[in-house]
Biopython code that builds the backbone (N, CA, C, O; Angstrom):
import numpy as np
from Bio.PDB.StructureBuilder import StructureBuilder

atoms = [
    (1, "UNK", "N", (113.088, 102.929, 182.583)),
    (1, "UNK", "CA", (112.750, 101.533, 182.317)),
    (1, "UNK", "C", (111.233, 101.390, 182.182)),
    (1, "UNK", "O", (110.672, 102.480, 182.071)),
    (2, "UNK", "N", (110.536, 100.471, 182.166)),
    (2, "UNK", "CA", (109.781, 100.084, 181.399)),
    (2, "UNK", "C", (108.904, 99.980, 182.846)),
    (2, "UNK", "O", (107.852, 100.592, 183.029)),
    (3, "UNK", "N", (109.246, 99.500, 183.377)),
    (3, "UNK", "CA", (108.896, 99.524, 185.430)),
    (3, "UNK", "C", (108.491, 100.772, 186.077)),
    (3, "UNK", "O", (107.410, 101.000, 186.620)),
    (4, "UNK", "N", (109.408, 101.480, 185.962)),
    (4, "UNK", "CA", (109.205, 103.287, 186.240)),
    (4, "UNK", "C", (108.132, 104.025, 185.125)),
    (4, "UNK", "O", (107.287, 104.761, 185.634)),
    (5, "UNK", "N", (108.117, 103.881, 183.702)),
    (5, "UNK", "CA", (106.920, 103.941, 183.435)),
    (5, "UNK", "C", (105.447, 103.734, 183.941)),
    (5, "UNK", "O", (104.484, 104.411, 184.302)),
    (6, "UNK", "N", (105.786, 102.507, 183.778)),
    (6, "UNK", "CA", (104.213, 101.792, 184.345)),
    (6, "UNK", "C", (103.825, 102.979, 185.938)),
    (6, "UNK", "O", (103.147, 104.006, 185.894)),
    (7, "UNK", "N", (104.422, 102.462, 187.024)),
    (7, "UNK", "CA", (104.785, 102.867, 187.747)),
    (7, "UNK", "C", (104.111, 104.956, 187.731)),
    (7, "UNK", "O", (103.152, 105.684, 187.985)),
    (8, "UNK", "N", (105.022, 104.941, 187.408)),
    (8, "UNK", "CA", (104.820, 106.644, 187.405)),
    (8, "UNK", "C", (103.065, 106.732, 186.515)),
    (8, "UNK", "O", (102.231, 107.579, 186.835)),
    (9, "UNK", "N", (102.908, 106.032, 185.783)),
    (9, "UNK", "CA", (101.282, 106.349, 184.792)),
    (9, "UNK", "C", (100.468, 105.958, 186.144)),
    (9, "UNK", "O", (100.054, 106.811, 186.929)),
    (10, "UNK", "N", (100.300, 104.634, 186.306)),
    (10, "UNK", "CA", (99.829, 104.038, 187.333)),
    (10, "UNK", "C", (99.558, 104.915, 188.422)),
    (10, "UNK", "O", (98.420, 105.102, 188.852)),
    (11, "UNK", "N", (100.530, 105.428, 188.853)),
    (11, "UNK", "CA", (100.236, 106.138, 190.543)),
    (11, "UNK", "C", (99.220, 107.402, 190.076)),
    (11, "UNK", "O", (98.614, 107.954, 190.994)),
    (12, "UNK", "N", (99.061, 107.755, 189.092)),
    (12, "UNK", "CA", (98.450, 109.104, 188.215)),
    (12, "UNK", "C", (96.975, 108.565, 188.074)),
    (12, "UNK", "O", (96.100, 109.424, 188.181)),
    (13, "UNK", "N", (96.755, 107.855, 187.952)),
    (13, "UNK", "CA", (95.305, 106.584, 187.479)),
    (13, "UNK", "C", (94.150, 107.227, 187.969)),
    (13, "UNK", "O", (93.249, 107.839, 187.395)),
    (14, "UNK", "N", (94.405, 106.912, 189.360)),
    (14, "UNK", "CA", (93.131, 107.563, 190.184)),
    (14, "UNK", "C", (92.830, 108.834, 190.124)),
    (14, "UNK", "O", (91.622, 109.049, 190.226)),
    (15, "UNK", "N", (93.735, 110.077, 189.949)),
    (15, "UNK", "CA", (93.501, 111.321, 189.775)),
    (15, "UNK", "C", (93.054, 111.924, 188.267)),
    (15, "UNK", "O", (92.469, 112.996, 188.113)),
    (16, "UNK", "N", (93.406, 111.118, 187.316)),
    (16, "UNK", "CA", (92.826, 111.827, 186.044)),
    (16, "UNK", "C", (91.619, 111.478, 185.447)),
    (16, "UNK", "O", (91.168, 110.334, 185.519)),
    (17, "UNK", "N", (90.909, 112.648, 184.694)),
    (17, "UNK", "CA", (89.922, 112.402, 183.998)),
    (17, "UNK", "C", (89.644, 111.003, 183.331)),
    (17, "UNK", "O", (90.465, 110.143, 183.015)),
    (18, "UNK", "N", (87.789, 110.994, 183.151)),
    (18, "UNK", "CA", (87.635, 109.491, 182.498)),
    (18, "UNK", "C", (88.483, 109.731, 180.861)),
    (18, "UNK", "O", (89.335, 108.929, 180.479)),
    (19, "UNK", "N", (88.208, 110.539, 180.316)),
    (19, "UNK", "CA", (89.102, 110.511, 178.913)),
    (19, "UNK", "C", (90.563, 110.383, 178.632)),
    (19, "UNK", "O", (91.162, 110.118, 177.589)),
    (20, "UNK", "N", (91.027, 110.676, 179.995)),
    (20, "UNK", "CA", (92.387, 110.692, 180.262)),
    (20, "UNK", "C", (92.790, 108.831, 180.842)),
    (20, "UNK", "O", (93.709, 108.239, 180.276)),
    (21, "UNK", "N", (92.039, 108.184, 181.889)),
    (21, "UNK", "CA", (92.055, 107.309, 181.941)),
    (21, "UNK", "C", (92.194, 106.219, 180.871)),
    (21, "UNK", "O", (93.112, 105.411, 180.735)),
    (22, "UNK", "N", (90.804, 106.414, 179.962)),
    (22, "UNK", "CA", (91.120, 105.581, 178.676)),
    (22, "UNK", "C", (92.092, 105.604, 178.084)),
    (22, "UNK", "O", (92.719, 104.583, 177.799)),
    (23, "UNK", "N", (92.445, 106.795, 177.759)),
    (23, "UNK", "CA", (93.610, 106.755, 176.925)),
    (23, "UNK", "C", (94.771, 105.869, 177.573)),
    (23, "UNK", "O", (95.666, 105.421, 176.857)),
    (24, "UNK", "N", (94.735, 105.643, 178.866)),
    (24, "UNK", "CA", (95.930, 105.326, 179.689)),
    (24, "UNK", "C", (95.654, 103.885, 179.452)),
    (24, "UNK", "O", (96.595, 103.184, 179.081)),
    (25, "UNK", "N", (94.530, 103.382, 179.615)),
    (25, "UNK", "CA", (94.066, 101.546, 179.440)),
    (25, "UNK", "C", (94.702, 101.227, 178.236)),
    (25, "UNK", "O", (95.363, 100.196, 178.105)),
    (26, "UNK", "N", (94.504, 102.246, 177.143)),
    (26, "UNK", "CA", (94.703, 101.836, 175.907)),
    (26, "UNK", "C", (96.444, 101.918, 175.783)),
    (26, "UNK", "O", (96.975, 101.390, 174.806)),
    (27, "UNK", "N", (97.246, 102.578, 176.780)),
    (27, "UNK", "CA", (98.787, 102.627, 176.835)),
    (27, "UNK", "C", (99.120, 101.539, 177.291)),
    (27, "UNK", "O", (100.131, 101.024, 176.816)),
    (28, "UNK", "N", (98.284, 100.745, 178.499)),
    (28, "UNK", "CA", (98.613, 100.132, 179.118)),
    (28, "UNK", "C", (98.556, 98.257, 178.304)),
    (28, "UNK", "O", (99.165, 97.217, 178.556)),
    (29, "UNK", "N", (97.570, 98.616, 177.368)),
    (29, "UNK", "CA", (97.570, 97.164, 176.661)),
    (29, "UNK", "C", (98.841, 97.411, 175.397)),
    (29, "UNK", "O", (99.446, 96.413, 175.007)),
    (30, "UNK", "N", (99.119, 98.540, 174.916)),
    (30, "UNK", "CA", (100.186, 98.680, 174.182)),
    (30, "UNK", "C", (101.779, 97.973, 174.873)),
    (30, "UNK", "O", (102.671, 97.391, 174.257)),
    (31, "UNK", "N", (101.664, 98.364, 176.650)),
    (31, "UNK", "CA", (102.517, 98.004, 176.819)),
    (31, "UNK", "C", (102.637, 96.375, 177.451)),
    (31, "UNK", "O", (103.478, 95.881, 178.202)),
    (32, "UNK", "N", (101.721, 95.934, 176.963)),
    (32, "UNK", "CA", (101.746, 94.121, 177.558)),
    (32, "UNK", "C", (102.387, 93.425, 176.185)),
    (32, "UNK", "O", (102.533, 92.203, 176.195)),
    (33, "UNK", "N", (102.760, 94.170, 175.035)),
    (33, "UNK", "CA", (103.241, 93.839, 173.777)),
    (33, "UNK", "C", (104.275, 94.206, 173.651)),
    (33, "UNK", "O", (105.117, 93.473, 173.132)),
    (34, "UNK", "N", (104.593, 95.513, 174.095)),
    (34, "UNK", "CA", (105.735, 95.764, 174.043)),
    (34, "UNK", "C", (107.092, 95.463, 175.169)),
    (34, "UNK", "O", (108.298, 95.465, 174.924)),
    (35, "UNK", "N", (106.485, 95.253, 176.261)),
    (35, "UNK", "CA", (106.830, 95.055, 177.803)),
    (35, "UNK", "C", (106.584, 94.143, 178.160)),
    (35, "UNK", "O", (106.255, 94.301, 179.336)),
    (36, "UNK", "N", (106.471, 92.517, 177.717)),
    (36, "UNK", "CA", (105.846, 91.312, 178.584)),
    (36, "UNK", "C", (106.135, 90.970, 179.938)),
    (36, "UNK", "O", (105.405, 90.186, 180.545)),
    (37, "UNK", "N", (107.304, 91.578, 180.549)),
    (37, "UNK", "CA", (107.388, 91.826, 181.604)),
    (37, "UNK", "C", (106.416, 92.572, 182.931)),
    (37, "UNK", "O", (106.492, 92.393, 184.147)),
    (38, "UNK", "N", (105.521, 93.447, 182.130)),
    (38, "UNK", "CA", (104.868, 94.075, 183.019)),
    (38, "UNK", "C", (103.101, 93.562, 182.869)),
    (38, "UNK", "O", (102.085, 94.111, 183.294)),
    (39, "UNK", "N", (103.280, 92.362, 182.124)),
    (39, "UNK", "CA", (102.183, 91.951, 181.633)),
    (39, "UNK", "C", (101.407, 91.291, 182.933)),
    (39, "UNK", "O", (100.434, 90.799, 182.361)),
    (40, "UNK", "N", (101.234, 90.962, 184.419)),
    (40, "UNK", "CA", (100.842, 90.980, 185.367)),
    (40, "UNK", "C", (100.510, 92.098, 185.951)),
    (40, "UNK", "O", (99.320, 92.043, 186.265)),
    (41, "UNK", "N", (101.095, 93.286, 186.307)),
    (41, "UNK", "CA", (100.935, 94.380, 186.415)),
    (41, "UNK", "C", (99.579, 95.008, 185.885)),
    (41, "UNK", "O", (98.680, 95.607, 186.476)),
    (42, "UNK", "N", (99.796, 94.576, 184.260)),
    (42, "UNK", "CA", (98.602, 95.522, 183.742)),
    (42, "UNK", "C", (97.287, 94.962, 183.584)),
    (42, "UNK", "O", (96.208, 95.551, 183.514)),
    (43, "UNK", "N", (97.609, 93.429, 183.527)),
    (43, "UNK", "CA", (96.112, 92.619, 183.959)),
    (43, "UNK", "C", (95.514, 93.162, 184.895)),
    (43, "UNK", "O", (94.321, 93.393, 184.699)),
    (44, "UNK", "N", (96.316, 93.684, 186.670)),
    (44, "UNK", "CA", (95.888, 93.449, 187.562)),
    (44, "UNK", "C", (94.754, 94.761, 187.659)),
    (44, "UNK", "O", (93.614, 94.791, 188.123)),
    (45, "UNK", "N", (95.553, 95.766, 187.043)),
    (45, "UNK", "CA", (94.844, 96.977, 186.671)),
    (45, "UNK", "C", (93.610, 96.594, 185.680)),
    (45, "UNK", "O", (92.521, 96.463, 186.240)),
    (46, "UNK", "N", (93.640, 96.467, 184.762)),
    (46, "UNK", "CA", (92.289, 95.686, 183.621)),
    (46, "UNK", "C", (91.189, 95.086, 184.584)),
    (46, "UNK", "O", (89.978, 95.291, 184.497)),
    (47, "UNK", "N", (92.013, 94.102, 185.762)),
    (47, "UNK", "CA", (90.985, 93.514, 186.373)),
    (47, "UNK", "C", (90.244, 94.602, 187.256)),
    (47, "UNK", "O", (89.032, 94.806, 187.195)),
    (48, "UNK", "N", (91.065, 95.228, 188.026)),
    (48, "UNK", "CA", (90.504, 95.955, 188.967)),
    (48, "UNK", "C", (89.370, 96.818, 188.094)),
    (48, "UNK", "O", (88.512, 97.210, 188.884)),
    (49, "UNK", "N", (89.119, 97.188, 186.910)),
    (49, "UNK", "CA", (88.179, 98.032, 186.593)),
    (49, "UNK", "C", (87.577, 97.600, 184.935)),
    (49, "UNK", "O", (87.638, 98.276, 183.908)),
    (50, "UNK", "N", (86.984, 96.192, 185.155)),
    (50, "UNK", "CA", (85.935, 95.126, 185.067)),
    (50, "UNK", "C", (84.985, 95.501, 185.540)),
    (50, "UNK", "O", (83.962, 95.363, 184.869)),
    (51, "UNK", "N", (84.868, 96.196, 187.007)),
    (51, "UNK", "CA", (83.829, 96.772, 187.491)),
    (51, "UNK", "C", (83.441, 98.061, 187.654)),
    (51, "UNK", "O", (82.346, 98.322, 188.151)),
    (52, "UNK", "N", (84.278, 98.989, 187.262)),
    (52, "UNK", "CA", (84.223, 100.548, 186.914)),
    (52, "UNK", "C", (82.654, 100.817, 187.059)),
    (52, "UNK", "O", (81.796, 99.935, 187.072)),
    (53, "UNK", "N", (82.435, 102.161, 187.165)),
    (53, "UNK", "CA", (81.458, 102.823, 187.487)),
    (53, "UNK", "C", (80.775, 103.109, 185.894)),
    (53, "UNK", "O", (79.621, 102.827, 185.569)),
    (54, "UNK", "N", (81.847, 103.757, 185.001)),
    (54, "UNK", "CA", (82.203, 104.203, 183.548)),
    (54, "UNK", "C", (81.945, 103.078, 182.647)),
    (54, "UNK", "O", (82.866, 102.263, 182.592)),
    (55, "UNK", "N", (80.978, 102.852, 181.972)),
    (55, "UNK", "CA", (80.790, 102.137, 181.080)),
    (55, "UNK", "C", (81.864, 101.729, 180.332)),
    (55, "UNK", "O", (82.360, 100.608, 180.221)),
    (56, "UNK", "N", (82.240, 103.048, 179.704)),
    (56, "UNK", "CA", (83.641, 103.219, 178.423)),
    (56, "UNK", "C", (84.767, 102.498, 179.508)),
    (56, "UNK", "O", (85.210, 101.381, 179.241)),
    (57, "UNK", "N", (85.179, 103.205, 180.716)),
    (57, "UNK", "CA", (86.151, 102.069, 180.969)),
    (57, "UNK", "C", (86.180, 100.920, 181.684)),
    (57, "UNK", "O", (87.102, 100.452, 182.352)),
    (58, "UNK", "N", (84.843, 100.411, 181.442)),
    (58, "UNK", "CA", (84.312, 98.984, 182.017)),
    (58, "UNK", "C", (85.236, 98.114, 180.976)),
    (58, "UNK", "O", (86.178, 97.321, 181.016)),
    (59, "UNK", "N", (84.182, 98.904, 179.796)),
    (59, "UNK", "CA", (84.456, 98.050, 178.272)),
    (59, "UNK", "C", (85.776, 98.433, 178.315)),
    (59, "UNK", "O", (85.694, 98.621, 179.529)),
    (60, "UNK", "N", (86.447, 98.599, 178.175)),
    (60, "UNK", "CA", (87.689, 98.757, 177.818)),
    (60, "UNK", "C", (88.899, 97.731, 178.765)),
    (60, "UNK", "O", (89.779, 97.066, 178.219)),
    (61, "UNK", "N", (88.704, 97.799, 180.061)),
    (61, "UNK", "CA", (89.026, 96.707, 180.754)),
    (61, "UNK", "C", (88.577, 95.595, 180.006)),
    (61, "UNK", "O", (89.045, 95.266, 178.916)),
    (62, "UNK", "N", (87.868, 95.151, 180.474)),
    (62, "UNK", "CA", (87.582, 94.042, 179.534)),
    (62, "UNK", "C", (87.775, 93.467, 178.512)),
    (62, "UNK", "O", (87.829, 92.237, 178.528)),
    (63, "UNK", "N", (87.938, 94.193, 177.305)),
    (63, "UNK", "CA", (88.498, 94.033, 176.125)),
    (63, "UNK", "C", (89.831, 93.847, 176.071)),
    (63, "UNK", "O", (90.299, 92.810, 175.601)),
    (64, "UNK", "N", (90.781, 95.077, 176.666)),
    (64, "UNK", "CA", (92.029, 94.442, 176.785)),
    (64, "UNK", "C", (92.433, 93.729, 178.211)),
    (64, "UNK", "O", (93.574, 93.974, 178.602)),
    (65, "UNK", "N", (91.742, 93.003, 178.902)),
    (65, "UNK", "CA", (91.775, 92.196, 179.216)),
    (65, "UNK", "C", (92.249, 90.631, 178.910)),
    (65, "UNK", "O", (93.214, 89.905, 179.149)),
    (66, "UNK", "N", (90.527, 90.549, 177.998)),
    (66, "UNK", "CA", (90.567, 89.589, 176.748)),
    (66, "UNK", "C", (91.616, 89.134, 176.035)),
    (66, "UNK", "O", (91.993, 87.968, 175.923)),
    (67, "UNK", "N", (92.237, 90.474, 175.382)),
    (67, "UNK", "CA", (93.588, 90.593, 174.737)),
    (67, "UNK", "C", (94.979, 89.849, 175.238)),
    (67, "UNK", "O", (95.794, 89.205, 174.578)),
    (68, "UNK", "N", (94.953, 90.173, 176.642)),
    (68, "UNK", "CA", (95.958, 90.225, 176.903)),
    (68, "UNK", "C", (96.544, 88.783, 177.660)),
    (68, "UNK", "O", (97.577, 88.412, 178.216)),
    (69, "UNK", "N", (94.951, 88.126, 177.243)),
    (69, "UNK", "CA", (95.082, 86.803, 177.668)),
    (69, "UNK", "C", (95.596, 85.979, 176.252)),
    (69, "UNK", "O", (95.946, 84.808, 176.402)),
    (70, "UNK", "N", (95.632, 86.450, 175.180)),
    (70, "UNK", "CA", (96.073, 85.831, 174.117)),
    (70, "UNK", "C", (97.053, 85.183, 173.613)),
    (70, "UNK", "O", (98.064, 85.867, 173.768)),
    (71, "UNK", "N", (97.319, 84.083, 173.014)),
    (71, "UNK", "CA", (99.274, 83.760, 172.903)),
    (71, "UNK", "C", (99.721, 85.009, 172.129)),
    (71, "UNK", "O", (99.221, 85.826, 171.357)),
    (72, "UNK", "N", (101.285, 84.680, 172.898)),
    (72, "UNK", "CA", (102.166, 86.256, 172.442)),
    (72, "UNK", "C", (102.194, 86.608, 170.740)),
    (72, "UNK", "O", (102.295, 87.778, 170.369)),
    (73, "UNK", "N", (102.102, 85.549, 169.826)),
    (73, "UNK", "CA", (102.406, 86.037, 168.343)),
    (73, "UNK", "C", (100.856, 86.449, 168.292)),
    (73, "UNK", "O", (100.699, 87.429, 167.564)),
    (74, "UNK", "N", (99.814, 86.030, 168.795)),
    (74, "UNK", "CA", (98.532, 86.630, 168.096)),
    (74, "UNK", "C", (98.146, 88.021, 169.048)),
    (74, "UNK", "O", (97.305, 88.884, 168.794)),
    (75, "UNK", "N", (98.858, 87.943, 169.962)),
    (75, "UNK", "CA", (98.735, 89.331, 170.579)),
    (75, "UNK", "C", (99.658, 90.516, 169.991)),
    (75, "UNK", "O", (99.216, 91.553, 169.497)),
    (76, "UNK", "N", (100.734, 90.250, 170.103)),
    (76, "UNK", "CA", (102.062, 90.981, 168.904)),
    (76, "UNK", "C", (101.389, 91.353, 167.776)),
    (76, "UNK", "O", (101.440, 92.532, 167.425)),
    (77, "UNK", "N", (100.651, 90.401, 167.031)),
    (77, "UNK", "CA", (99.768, 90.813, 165.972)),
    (77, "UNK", "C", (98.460, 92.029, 165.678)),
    (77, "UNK", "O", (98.404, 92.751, 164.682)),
    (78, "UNK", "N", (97.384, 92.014, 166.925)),
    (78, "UNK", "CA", (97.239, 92.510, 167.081)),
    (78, "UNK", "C", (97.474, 94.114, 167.444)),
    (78, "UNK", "O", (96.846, 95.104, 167.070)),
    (79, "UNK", "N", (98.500, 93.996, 168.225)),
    (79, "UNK", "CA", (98.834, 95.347, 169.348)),
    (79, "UNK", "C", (100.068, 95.918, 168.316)),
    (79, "UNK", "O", (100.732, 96.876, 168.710)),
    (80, "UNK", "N", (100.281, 95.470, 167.342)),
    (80, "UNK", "CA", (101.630, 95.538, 166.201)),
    (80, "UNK", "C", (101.571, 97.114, 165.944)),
    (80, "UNK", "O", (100.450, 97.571, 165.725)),
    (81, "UNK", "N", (102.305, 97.710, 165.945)),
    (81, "UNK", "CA", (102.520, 99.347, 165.556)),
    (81, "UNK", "C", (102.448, 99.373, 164.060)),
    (81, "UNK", "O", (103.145, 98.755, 163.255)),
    (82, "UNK", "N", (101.396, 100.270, 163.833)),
    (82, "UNK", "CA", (100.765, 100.474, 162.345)),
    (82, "UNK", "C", (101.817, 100.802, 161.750)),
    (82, "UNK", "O", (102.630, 101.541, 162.305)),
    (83, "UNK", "N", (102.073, 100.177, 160.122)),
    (83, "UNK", "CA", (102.953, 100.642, 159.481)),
    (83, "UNK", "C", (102.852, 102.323, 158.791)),
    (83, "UNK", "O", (101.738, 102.845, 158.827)),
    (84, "UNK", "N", (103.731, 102.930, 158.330)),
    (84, "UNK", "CA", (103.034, 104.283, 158.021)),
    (84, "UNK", "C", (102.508, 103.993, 156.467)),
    (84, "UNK", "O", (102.601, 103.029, 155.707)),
    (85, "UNK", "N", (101.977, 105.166, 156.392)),
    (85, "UNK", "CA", (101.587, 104.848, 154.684)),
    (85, "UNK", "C", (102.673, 105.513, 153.877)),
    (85, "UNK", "O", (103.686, 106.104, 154.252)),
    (86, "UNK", "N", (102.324, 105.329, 152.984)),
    (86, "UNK", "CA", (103.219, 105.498, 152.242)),
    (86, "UNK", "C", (103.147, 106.925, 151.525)),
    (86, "UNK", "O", (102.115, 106.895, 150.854)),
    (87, "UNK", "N", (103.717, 108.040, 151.380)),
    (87, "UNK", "CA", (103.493, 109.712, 150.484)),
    (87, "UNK", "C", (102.361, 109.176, 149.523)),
    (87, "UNK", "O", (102.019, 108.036, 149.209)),
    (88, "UNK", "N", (101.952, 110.316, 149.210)),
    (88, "UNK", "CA", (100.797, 109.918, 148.006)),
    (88, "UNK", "C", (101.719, 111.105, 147.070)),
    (88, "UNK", "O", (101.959, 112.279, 147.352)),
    (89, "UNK", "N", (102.057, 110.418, 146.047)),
    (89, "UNK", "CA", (102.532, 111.799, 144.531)),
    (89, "UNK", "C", (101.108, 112.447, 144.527)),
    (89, "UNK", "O", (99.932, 112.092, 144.449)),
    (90, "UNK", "N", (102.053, 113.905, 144.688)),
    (90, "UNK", "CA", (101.120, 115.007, 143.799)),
    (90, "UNK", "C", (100.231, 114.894, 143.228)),
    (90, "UNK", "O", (100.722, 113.914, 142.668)),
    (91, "UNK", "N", (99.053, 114.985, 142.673)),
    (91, "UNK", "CA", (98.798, 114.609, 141.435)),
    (91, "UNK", "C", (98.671, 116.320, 140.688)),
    (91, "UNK", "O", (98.065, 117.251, 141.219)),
    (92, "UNK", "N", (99.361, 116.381, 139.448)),
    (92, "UNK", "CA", (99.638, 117.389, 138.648)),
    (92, "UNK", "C", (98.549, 117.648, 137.552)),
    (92, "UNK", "O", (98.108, 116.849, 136.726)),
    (93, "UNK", "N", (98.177, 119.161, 137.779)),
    (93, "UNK", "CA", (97.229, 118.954, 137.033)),
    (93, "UNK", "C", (97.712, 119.899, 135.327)),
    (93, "UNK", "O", (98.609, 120.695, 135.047)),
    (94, "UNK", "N", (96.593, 119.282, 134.545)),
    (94, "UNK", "CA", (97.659, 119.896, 133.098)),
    (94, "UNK", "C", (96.818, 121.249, 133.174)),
    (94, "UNK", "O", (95.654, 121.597, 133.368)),
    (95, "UNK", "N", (97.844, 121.714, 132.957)),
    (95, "UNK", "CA", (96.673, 123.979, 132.794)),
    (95, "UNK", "C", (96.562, 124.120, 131.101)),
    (95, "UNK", "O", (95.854, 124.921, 130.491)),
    (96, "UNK", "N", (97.732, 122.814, 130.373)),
    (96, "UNK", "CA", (97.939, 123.460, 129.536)),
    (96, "UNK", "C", (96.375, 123.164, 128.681)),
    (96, "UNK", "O", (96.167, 123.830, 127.667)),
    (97, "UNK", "N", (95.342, 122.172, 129.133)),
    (97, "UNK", "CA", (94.701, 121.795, 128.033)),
    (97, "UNK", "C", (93.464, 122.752, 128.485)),
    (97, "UNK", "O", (92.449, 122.413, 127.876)),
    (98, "UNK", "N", (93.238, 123.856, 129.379)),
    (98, "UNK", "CA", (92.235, 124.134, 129.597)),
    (98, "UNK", "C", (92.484, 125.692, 128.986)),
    (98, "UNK", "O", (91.565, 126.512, 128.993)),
]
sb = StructureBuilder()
sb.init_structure("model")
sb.init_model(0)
sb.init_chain("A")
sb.init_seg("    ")
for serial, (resi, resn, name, xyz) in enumerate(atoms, 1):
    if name == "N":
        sb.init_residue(resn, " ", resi, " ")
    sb.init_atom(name, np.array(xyz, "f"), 0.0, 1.0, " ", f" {name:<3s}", serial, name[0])
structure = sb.get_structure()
């Protein structure tokens, strides 16, 4: 569930690297869009490290912070899972004119 996620990342928080951390802030605002349920949860975390030591995950609290204070369609909007692109054709080249 979506609880045991959080949960299981969360208890991991304090022990991993700062690059590893970010990446986790940045899971964690993915999941206030996808999970509005756990959307207290992950504020509380955002808030707690507002004051970080780490610049990068000062800013980053903060920002999705910001975010996550947003109404749900302009946040959905935001946090929206990129569409893929689309194949690019081949492009074929002629041998015959050279």
């Amino acid at each position: 569930s979506p609880k045991i996620q959080f949960d299981a990342i969360h208890s991991k928080l304090g022990n991993c690297s700062l690059q590893t951390k970010a990446l986790v802030m940045s899971t964690f605002v993915k999941f206030t869009n996808l999970y509005p349920d756990l959307m207290d949860s992950v504020r509380q975390v955002f808030t707690v490290h507002t004051s970080f030591m780490d610049a990068e995950i000062q800013q980053r609290a903060c920002e999705y912070l910001a975010l996550s204070k947003l109404s749900g369609d302009l946040l959905g909007n935001v946090l929206d899972v990129m569409p893929t692109f689309p194949e690019r054709a081949e492009q074929k080249h002629d041998d015959e004119d050279t």
